[in-house]
N, C-alpha and C positions, 0 to 999 in steps of 0.2 A: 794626353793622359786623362782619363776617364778621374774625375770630382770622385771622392769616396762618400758614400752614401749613410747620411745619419736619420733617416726617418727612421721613426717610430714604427717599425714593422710588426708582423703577426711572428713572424719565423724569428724575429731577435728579441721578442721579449719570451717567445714560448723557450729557447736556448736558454733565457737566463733564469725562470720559472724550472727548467730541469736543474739544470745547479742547484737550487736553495728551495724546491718544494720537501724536499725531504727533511731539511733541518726544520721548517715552520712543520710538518706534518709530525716531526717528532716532539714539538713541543705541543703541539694538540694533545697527541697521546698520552702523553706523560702526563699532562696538567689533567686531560679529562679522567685518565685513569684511576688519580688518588683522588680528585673534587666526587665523583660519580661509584668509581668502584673498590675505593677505599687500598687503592694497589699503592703500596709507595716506592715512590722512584727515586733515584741519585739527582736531582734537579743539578745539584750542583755539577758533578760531571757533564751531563749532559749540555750543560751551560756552557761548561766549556769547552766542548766539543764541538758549540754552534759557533762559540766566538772564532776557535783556529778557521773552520768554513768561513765567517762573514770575512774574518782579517786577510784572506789571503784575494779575496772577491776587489775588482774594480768596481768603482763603483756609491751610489748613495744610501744602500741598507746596512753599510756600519754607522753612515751619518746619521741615519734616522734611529738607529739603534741609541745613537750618543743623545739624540733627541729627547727620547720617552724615559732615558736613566734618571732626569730631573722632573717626569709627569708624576707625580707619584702615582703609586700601583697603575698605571697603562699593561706594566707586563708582569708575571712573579718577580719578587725579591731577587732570587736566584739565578735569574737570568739577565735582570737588570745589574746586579753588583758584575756578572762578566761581563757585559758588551759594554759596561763605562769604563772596562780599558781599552777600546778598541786603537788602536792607531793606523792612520793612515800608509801601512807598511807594502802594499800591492807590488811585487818583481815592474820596474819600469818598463814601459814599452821599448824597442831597439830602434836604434837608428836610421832602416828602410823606411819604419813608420815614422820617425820624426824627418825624415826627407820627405816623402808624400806629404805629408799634413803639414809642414809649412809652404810647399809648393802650391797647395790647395789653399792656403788663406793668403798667400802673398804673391804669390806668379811663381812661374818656372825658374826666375832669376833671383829666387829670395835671399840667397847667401851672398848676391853683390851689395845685399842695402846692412849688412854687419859687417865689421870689419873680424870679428870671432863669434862662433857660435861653438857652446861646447856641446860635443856627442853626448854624453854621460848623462844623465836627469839628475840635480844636482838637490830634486828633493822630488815627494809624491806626494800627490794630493787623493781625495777618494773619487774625483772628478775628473782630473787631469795629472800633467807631470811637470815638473819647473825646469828651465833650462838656463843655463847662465850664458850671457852674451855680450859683445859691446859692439856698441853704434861705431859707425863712420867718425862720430866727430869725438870718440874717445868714452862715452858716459856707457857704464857698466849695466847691465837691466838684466831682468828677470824675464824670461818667454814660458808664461805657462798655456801649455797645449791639452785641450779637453783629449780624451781617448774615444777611440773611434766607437759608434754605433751609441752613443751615450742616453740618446732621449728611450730607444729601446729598454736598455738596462731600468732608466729614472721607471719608466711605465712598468716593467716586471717585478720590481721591487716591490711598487705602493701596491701592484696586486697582492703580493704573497704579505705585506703588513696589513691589509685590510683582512684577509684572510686570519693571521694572527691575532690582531686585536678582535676581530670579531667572535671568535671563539672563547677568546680570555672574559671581553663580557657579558660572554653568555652565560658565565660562569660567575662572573662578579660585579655587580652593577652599581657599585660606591660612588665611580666615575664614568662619568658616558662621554664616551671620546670620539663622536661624530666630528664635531668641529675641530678637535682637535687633529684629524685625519685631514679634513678639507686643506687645514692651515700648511700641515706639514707637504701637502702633496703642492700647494700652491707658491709654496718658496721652495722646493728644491724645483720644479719648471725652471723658475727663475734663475737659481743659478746654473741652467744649463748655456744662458746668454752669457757669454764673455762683455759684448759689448753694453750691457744692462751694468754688471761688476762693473767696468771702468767709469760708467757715470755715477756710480755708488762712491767708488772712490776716491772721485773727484767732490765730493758729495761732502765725504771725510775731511780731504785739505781742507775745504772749507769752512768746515764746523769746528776742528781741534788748531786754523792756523794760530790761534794765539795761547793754544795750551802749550807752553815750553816743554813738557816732559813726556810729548808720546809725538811719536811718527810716522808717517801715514807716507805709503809710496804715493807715486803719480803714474797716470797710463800716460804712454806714448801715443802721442798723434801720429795714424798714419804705419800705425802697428797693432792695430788691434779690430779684432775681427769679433765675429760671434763664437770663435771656437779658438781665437787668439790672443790673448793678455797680453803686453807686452807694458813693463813699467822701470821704473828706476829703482836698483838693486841697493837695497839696505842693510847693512853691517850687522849684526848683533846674533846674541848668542841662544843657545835654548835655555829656558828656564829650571830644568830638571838640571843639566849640567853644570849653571851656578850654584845654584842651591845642595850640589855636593861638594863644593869647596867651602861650604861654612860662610857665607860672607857673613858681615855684623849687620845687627839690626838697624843701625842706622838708613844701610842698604836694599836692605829687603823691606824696609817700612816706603822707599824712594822708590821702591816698584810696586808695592799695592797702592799707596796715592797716585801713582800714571794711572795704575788700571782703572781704579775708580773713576779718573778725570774722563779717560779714554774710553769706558761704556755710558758715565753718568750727565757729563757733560751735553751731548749730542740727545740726550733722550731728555733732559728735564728743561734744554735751552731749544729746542726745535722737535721734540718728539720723535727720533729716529732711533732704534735700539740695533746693534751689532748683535745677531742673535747664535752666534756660534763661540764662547769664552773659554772651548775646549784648551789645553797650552799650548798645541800646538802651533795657533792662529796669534801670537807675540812671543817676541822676543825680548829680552831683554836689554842692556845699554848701560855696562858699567861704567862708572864714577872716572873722571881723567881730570887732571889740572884743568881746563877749559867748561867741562862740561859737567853737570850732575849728575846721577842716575837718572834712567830712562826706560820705556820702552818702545818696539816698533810694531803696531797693531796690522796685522796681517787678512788678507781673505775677507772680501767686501762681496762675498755669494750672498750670504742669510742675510740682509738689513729688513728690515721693519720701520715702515712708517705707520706712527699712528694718529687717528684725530687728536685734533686740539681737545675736547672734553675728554677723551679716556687718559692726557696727562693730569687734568683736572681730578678725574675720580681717582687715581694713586695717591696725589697729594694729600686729597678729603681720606683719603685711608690710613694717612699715615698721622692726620690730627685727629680720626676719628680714635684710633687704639692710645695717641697719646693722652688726651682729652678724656679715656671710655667715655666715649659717645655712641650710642647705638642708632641712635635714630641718624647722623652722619655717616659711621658704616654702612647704613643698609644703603644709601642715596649714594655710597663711592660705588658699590658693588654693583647696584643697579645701572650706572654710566660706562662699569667696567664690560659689563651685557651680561651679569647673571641674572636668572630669573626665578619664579619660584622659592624665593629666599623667606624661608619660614622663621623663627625668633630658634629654633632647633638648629638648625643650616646655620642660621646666620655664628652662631656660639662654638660651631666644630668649624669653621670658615677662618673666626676669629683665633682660634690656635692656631693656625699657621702663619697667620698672618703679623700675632704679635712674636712669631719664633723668627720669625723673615725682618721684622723692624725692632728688634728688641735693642741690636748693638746703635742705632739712628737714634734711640730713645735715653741713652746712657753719655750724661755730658763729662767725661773721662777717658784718657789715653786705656784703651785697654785690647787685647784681643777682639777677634771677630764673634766668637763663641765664648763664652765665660764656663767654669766648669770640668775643668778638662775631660767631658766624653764622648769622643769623637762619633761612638754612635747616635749624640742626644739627635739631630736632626731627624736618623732613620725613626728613632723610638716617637718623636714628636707626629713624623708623616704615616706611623703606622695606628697612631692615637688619632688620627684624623681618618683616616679613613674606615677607620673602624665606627665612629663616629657619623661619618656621611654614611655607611651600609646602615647604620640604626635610624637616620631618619630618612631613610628612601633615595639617598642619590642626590650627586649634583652634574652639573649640564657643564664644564668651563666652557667659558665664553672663546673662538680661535685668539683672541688678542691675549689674552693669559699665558699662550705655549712659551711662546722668546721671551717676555717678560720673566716668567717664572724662573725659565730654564737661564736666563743671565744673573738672578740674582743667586740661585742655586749655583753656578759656574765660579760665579766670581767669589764668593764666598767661601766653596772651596779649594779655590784660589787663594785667598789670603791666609786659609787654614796654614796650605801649607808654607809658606812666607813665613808664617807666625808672627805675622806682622802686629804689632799694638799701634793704633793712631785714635782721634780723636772723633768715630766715625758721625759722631753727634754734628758738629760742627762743619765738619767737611759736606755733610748734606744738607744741612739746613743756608751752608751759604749758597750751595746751588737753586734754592726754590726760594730765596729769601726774596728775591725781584719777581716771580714768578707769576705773569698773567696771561690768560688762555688766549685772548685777541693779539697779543706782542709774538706771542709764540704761536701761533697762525699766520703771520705776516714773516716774521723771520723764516718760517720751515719754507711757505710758499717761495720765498726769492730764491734761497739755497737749493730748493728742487730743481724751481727752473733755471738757477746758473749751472747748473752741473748736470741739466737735463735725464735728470731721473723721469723714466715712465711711473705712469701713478700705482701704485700699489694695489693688488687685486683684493 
């Protein structure tokens, strides 16, 4: 039986380019029609009209969709507020394909090395599909299987979003999102490697073994391919479906302290960020006689390594807004790689900045947001950027996309929790040992025990 064929061809991304040129060609239209000839359109319908198209697409252009909903203005309002509901919902592949494609990564005889493999796709990824199974020796695992022709799709996508974003900033030039293109097209590559994710992974156990309250699967040896995942299958529930039984706060505060440990942890003690905090990507892990509340962090595609100085410059960012320190700001931003930082920049920089560290600066059990208005963030981000168009523009640095977009994720993440904790504290004990040479040595050993390739 003839291997199925996943290069990057001309004929499979020009297939996936006819699918989705017309929803990107419609947003052209619409946006240049009212910017230029003062036509005005239903943006909102039309938004939603692109979303039903992206959501029903295999594939990485809802990912990237969910990406740019935390860049501020990358896309209109209106198209950003739908594709930030995208979910991973894609009709699963059938079981002809999931016979060929485990055949293809494991030999002809792959159903003698499980003792069950279930038919059904038992969840959907926008990469792949998850399959429930158990080993020979009884341990239950998860088999996620990329979908066929994938790196085609990854290429037709970042065409038709370059194509998108390039229009939008021809028309609005607040933010110039060159790098931020490069960033985004250079981590969804990556997660077309399966076997890249299980060193990622493994990466994980390593960094959170001694956080008790989050959990991180393991890949199987000897199950795992570039287009094969195979790991140890973890309990717990979705977050949306807790949080409609009302649990008590006690509860939901036990799950936004995981999450915090479980992004904050890993980034401020070794420099590696989980750059996808959508909810789909944990679960939660309610309370039992034995155990506390929990969660189980899922989907090791997006990870981000960063230099030892760009944890440096966050830090310096976050004593420079505690401190007003300006001449400190400009020296975080600078290490962060903005350039061009005028005393004007620097001041519409700093609105966001202290809107991002404001709850980190407040030593009190309190919400994530004070105020209760849930649009304060949009109005904060629509005050900056109005802001950056009046002094000419800024450059983001690629290391800013996952950054940004985890602390926008997590954040409204706890919104919805409504979690109140001590967020003062909880962050200051993670940077309170905090030095750039320790955490250079620590991330080096972790890489290379868990053999992560270097980050691009």
């Amino acid at each position: 039986m003839a291997n199925e064929r996943d290069e990057s061809t001309f004929f499979g991304e020009f297939r996936r380019m006819a699918r989705t040129s017309g929803a990107v060609g419609g947003i052209a239209a619409r946006v240049a029609g009212e910017r230029f000839l003062g036509i005005k359109t239903d943006k909102a319908s039309h938004a939603n009209d692109l979303k039903a198209l992206l959501g029903g697409l295999k594939g990485p252009l809802m990912k990237v969709a969910q990406f740019l909903t935390t860049v501020p203005n990358a896309l209109p309002a209106e198209y950003a507020q739908e594709l930030a509901a995208l979910q991973a919902n894609a009709p699963p592949m059938g079981w002809a394909f999931v016979r060929r494609r485990m055949a293809s990564e494991l030999g002809p005889d792959w159903q003698s090395r499980f003792a069950s493999f279930g038919q059904e796709a038992a969840a959907a990824a926008s990469l792949g599909q998850v399959h429930r199974a158990t080993l020979p020796d009884g341990r239950l695992v998860a088999c996620k299987l990329q979908y066929p022709d994938m790196p085609s799709v990854v290429e037709a996508d970042l065409r038709q979003l370059k194509i998108a974003m390039g229009i939008f900033a021809r028309m609005d030039d607040a933010i110039q999102h060159d790098d931020v293109y490069v960033e985004l097209c250079d981590r969804l590559r990556e997660e077309l490697d399966y076997e890249r994710e299980a060193a990622q992974m493994r990466l994980y156990n390593r960094m959170l073994a001694d956080v008790p309250d989050v959990r991180t699967p393991t890949p199987v040896e000897g199950y795992c391919t570039r287009r094969l995942l195979t790991m140890n299958w973890l309990e717990g529930r979705p977050i949306m479906e807790r949080l409609a039984e009302n649990p008590p706060l006690e509860e939901r505060n036990a799950y936004a302290r995981a999450l915090f440990h479980a992004w904050y942890v890993p980034f401020y003690h070794y420099g590696v960020i989980h750059g996808d905090p959508h909810l789909g990507n944990y679960q939660v892990r309610q309370p039992t006689e034995s155990e506390p509340a929990g969660i189980n962090l899922l989907d090791f595609g997006a990870i981000r390594v960063f230099p030892p100085q760009f944890l440096s410059g966050v830090i310096m960012l976050y004593e420079a807004i505690r401190d007003n320190d300006e001449e400190k700001a400009h020296e975080a931003y600078t290490n962060w790689g903005f350039t061009n930082l005028t005393k004007e920049r620097m001041e519409v920089l700093g609105l966001w900045a202290r809107f991002l560290h404001e709850p980190l600066l407040d030593d009190r059990v309190r919400p994530i947001q004070s105020g209760g208005d849930p649009d304060y963030g949009r109005k904060v981000a629509a005050q900056v950027h109005a802001g950056l168009k009046r002094t000419g523009g800024v450059k983001p640095p690629r290391e800013f996309v996952l950054v940004d977009r985890g602390a926008v994720g997590l954040g409204s993440a706890f919104m919805r929790l409504g979690a109140e904790l001590n967020w003062h504290r909880m962050f200051n004990e993670l940077i309170a040992d905090f030095d750039q040479v320790k955490l250079a040595n620590r991330q080096a050993k972790a890489l290379k025990e868990a053999g992560v390739p270097p980050t691009v």
